[in-house]
Structures are given as structure tokens and as C-alpha cells.
C-alpha atoms as an extended CHARMM CRD file, in Angstrom:
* protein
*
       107  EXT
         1         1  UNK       CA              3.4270000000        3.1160000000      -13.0920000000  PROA      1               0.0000000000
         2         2  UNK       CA             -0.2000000000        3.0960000000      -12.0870000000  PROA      2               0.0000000000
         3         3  UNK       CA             -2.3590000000        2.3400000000       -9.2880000000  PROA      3               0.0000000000
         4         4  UNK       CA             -5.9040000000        0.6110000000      -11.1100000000  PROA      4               0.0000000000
         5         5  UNK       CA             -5.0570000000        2.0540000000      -13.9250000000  PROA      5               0.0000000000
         6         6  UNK       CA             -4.7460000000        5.4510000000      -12.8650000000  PROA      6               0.0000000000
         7         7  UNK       CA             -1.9380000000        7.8610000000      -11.6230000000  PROA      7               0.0000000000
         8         8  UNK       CA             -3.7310000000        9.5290000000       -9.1940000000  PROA      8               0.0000000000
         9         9  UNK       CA             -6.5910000000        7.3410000000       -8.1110000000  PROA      9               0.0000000000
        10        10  UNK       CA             -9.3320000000        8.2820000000       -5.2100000000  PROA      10              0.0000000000
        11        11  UNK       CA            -10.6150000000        5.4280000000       -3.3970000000  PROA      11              0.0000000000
        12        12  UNK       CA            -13.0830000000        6.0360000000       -0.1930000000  PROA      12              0.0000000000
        13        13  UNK       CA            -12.9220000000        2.7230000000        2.3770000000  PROA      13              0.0000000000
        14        14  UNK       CA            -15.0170000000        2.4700000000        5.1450000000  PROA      14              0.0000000000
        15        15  UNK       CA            -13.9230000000        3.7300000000        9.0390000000  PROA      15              0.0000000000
        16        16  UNK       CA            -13.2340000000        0.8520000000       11.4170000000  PROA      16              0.0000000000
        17        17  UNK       CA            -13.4250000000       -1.9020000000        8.7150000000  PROA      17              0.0000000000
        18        18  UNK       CA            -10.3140000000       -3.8390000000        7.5210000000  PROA      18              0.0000000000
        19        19  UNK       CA             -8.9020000000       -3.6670000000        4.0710000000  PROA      19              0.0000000000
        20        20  UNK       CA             -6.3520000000       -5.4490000000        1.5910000000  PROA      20              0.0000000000
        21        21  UNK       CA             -4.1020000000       -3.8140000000       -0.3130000000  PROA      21              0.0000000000
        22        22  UNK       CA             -2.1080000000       -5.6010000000       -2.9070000000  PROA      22              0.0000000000
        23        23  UNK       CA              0.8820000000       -4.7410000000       -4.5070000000  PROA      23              0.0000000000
        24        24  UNK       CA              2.3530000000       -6.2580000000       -7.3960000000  PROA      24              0.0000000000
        25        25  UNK       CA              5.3880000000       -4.8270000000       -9.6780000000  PROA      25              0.0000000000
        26        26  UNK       CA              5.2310000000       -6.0190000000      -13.5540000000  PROA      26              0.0000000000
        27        27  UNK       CA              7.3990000000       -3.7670000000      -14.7150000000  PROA      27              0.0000000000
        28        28  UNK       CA             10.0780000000       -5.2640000000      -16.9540000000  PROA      28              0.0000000000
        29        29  UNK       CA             13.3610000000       -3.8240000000      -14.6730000000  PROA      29              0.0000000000
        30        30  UNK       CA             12.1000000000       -0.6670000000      -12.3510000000  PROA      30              0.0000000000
        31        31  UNK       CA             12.3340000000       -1.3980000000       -8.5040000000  PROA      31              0.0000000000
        32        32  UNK       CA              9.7240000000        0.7890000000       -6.4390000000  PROA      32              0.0000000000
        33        33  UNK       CA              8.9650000000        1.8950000000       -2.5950000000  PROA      33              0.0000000000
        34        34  UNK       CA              5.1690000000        1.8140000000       -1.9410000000  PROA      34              0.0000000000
        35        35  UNK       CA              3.7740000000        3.3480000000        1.2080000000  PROA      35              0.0000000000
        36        36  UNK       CA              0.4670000000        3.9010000000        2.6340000000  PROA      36              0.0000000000
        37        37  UNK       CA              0.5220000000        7.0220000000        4.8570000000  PROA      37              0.0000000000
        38        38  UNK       CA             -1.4300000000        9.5830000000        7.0700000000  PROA      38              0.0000000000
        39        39  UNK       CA             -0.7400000000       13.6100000000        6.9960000000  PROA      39              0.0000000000
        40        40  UNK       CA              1.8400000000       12.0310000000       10.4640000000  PROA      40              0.0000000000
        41        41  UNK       CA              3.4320000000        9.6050000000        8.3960000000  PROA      41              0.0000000000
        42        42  UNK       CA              3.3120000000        5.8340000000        6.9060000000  PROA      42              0.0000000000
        43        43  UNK       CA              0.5470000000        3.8750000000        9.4580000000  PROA      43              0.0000000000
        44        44  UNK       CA              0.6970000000        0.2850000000       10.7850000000  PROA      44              0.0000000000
        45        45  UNK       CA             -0.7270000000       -2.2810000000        8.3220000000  PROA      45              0.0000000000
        46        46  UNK       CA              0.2840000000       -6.2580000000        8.6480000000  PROA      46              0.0000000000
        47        47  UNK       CA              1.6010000000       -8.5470000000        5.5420000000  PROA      47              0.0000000000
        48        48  UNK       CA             -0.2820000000      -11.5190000000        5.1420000000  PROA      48              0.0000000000
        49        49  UNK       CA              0.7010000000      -12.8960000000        1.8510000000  PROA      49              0.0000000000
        50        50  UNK       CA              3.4740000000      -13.0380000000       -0.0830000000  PROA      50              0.0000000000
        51        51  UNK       CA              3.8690000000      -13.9450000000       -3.8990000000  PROA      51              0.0000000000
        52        52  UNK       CA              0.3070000000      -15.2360000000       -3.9120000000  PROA      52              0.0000000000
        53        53  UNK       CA              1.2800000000      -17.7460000000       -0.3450000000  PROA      53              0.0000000000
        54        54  UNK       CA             -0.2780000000      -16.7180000000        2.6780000000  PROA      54              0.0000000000
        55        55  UNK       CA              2.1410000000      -15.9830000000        5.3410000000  PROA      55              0.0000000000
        56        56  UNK       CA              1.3270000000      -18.2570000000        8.2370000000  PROA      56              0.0000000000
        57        57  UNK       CA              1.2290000000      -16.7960000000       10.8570000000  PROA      57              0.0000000000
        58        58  UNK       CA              0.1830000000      -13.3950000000        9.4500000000  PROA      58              0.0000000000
        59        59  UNK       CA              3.2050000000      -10.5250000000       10.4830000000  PROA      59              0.0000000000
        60        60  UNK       CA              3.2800000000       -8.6410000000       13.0520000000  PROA      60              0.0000000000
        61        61  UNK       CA              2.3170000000       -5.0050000000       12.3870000000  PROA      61              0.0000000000
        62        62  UNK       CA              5.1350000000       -3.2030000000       10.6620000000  PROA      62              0.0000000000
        63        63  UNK       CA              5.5500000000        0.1600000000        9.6370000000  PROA      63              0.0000000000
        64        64  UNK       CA              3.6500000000        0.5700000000        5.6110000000  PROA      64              0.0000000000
        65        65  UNK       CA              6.4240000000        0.6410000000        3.6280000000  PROA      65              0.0000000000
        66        66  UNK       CA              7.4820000000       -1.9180000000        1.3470000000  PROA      66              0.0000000000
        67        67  UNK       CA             10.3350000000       -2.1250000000       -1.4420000000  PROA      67              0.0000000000
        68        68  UNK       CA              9.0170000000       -4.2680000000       -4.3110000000  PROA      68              0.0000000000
        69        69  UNK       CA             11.0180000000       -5.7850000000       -7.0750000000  PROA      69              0.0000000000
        70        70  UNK       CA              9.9570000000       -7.0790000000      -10.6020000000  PROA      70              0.0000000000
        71        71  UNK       CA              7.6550000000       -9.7010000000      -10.3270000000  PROA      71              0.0000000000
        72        72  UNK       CA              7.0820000000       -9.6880000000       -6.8470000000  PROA      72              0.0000000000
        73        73  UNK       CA              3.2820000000       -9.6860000000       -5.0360000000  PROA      73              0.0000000000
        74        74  UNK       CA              2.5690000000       -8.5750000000       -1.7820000000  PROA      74              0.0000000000
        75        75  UNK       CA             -1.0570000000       -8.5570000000        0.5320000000  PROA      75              0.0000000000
        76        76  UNK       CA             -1.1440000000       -6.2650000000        3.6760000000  PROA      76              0.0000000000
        77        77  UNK       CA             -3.9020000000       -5.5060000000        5.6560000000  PROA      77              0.0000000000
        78        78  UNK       CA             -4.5480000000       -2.1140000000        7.0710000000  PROA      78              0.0000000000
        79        79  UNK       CA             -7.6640000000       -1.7940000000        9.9440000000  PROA      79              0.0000000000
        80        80  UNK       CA             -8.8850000000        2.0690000000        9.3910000000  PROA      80              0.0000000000
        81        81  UNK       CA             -9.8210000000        4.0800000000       13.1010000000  PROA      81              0.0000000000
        82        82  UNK       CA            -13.3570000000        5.1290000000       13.0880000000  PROA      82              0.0000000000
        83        83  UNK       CA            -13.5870000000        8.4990000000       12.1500000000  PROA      83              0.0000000000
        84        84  UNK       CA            -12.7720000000       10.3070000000        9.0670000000  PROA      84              0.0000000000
        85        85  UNK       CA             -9.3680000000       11.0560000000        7.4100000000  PROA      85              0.0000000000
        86        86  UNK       CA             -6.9790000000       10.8100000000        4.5080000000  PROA      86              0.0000000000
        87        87  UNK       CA             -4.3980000000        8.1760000000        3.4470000000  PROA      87              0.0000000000
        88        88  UNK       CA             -1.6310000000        8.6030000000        0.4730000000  PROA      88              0.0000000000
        89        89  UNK       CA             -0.2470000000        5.3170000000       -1.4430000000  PROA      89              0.0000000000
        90        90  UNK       CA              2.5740000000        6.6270000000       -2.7250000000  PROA      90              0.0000000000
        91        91  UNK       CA              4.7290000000        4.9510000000       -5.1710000000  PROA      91              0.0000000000
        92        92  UNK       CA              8.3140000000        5.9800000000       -5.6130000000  PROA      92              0.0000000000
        93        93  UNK       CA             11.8210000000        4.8210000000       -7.1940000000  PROA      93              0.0000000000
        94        94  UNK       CA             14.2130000000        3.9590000000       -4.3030000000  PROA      94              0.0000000000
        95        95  UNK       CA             16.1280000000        7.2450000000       -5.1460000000  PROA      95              0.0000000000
        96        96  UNK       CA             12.1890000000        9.0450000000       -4.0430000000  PROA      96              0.0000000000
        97        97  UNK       CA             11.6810000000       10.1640000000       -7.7530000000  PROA      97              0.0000000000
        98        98  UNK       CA              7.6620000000       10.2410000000       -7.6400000000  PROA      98              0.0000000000
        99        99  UNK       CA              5.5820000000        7.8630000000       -9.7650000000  PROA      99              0.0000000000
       100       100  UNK       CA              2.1680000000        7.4490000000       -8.7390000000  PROA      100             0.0000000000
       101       101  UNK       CA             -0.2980000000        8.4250000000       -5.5380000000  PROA      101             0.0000000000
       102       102  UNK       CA             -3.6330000000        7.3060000000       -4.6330000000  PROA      102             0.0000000000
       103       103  UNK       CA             -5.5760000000        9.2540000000       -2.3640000000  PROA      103             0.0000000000
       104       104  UNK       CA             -7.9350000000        6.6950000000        0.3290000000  PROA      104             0.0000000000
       105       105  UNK       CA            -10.8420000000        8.7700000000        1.8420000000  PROA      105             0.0000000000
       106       106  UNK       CA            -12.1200000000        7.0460000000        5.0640000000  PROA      106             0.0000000000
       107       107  UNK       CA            -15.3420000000        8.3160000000        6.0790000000  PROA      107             0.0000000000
């Protein structure tokens, strides 16, 4: 399991700008639990694709956590405050066994 290529990634994305975040599982049979979260917990992001089809109307703002299967693709968007802080996007087996975490650095 990786995250571009890498286990533990470090991105750095830009305060009050929007960004997409897509998930896709091509594993051969693992199901996994991604999440995008803040030191108080998974923040709000909104799914606007699906499988590569844009969801029409986007979603409503949900809580970022997402159960993906083989083969499945997901897009959410996730609008960063101003200010500086750090995000997780953790990646974990349904059982919470650990696989993978990028650390996002908005500044």
C-alpha cells in the first residue's frame, strides 16, 4: 500500500485554496479505510466523482472517511482554512491494522 509511491509521503498544499484528492484501490483482494484528518479528527471534504463519473450534483460535505474496495476510484475535494496546520491521510484495513500515512503541511 502506498500513497505516490511512498509510505509515508509529505505533501505541503496551499491555505485557503481547494484541493483533490483521489483515491483509487488496485490491489488484487485487500479492502482499505482512507481518511484525511486534523490533530481533532477526520475534517469535512465533499465527493465529487466516483469511478472516474462526476457526481452531479457534487455531495454534500461528509465526514473524510471513505471505505474503498478493489478497483474502485474516488475524487473528494477538501477547501484548507487559511492559516497553517497539519493533515494525516491515513490508510488502514477495516480491522485499523496501519498501512500507509501521508503527512499534508498547509502553510
Amino acid at each position: 500500500m502506498v500513497i505516490n509511491g511512498e509510505r509515508s509521503p509529505q505533501f505541503i498544499w496551499g491555505a485557503g485554496q481547494r484541493h483533490r484528492l483521489r483515491l483509487i484501490n488496485i490491489t488484487p483482494d485487500d479492502i482499505f479505510s482512507v481518511s484525511l484528518e486534523s490533530t481533532d479528527g477526520p475534517v469535512p471534504w465533499v465527493a465529487v466523482a466516483k469511478d472516474g463519473a462526476a457526481l452531479t450534483p457534487a455531495g454534500a460535505a461528509g465526514t473524510a472517511r471513505q471505505t474503498i474496495a478493489v478497483g474502485e476510484t474516488y475524487d473528494f475535494e477538501y477547501t484548507a482554512a487559511a492559516g497553517r496546520q497539519s493533515l494525516w491521510i491515513n490508510v488502514r484495513t477495516p480491522a485499523g491494522k496501519w498501512q500507509a500515512q501521508g503527512h499534508i503541511i498547509i502553510k
